[in-house]
N, C-alpha and C positions, 0 to 999 in steps of 0.2 A: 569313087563309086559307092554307095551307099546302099545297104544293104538290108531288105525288109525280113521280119519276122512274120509266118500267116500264124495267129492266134489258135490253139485247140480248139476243136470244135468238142462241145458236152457231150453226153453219152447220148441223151436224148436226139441231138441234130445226127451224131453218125449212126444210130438205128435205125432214123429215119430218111437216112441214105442209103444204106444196106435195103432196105423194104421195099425205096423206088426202085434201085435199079433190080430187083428180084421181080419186081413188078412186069418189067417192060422184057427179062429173060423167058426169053421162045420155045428153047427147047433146054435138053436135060445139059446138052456140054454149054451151054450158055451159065444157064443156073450155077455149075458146077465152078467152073470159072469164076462167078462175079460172088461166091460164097470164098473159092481158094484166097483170092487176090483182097475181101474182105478181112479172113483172121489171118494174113499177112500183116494188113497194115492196121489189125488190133480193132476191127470193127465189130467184131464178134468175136465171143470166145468157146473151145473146146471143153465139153466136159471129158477128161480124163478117163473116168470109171465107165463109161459108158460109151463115150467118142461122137455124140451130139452136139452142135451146134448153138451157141446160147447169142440170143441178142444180149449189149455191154446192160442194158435197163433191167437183165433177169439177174437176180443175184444168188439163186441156188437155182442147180437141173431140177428135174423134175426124179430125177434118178435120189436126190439127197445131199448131191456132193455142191458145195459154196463154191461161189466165180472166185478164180487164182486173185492174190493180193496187186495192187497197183494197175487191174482196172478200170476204169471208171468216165 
């Protein structure tokens, strides 16, 4: 049995996965949800100092504090 690799997707493709499905979320537990299961699988990242939300394309908050190392 032979067994595939799916290739990373860049930071650019998974923001712009994060946005659709933020897009088509209805209400607040929808949103909420498809933001959790986003900086699960590293689609987004936390600012720390402040506890905001950052697409992977932002590379400092707006708070000051720089997106954690490894990224990208």
């Amino acid at each position: 049995m032979s067994t595939m690799t799916t290739p990373l997707l860049s930071a650019k493709d998974r923001t712009a996965a994060v946005v659709a499905l933020l897009s088509q979320a209805t209400t607040p537990q929808e949103r909420a949800t498809v933001k959790r299961v986003a900086l699960q699988a590293r689609f987004l990242w936390r600012c720390h100092p402040c506890r905001k939300n950052q697409f992977l394309t932002t590379a400092a908050c707006a708070c000051g504090a720089k997106r954690p190392e490894g990224l990208a």
